[in-house]
N, C-alpha and C positions, 0 to 999 in steps of 0.2 A: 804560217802566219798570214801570207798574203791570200790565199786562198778562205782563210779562217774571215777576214776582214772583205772579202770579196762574197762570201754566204750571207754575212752578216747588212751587206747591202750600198756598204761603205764605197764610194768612189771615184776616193782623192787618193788611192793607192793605185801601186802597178798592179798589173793581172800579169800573171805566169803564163809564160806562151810556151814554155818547154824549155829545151839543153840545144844549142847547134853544136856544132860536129865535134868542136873541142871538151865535148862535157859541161860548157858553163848554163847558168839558167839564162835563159831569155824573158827580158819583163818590158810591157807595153811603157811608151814615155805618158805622163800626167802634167798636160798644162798649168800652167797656173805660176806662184812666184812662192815661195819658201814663208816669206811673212809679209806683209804689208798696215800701211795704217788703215789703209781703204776697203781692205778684205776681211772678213771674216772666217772666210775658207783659204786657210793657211795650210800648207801641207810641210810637214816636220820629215828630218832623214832620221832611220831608225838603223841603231846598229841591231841586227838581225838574232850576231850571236850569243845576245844575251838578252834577247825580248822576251817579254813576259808581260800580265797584265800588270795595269799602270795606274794609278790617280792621274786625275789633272794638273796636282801638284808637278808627281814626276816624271810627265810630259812635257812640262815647261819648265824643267830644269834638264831634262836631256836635250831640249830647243835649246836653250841657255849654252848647255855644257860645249855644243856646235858650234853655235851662231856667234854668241858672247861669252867666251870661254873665262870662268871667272880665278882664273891660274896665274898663277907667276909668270910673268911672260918669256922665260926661258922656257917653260912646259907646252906653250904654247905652240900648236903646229906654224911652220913661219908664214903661210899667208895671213894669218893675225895677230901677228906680233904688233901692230901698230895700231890695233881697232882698242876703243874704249870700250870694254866689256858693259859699263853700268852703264851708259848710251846706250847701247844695242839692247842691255837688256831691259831698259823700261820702255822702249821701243819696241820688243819682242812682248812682252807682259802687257802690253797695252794692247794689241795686235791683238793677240791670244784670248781676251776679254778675262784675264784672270780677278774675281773678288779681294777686296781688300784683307778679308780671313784669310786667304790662300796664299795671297802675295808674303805674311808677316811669315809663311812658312816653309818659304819656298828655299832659304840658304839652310836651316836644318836639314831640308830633304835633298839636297845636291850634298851636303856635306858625309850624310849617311848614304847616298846613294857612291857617291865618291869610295869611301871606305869600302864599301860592299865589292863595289867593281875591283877594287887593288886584292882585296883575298880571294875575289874566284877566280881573278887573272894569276896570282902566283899558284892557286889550287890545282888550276889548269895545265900550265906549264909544268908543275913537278909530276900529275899524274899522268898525264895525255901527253905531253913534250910539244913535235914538230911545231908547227905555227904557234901555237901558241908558247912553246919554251922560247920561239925567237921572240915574240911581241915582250914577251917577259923581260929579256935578257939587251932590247935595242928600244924600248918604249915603257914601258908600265915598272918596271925593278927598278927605274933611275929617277920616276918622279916622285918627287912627295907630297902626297894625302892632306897629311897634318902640317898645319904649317911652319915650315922650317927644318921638317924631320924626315924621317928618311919611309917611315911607315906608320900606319895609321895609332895611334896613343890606343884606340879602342875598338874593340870589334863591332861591324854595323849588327844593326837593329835589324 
């Protein structure tokens, strides 16, 4: 991916500098601040293991799902348990320059992007196990999807 986006000319991501000695990858640091009001060139964290191409929409609800986690705030990892998600994210959606078409569509696609994530993640764990049966079984199997429920009402789109 990084590589892909590094052809592509792109240069708000890491470059791949290799493995050091314990096997892990090594990636160059990228200045700059995660979102701002002031910037335009906002750089996003991308979960790696399940990237794939994106709209703008669901870009800026994986920025959302990060930054302003729009969850229960038990689900919530605990350094945001106190943040006001819809602050950060009209503050993040402002940042991002997202249009007002995009914005009306942006909790449909976190909520289908949401679903999607909870069945490749239990897909994962039942066929492949290791990490991912544990992420299964101490993170993703205990939150709920839909609201109030234990799994998602509907399979994503």
């Amino acid at each position: 991916m990084l590589r892909f986006v590094e052809a592509a000319g792109f240069d708000g991501a890491p470059r791949c500098l290799g493995t050091d000695h314990a096997g892990r990858q090594v990636l160059s640091y990228v200045p700059g601040e995660v979102a701002s009001r002031t910037s335009r060139e906002a750089h996003a964290l991308i979960d790696f293991d399940m990237a794939r191409p994106a709209t703008r929409k669901e870009e800026v609800q994986n920025l959302l799902l990060w930054c302003a986690p729009p969850m229960a705030p038990r689900d919530r990892p605990e350094a945001m348990a106190g943040v006001d998600p819809y602050a950060r994210a009209r503050l993040l959606v402002d940042a991002y320059g997202l249009g007002s078409d995009a914005r009306s569509e942006v909790v449909a696609v976190a909520e289908n992007t949401a679903a999607r994530a909870w069945f490749l993640m239990r897909d994962r764990a039942a066929r492949l196990g290791g990490g991912w049966a544990r992420m299964w079984a101490e993170v993703w199997g205990t939150r709920s999807v839909a609201a109030g429920s234990g799994s998602p009402s509907t399979a994503p789109r």
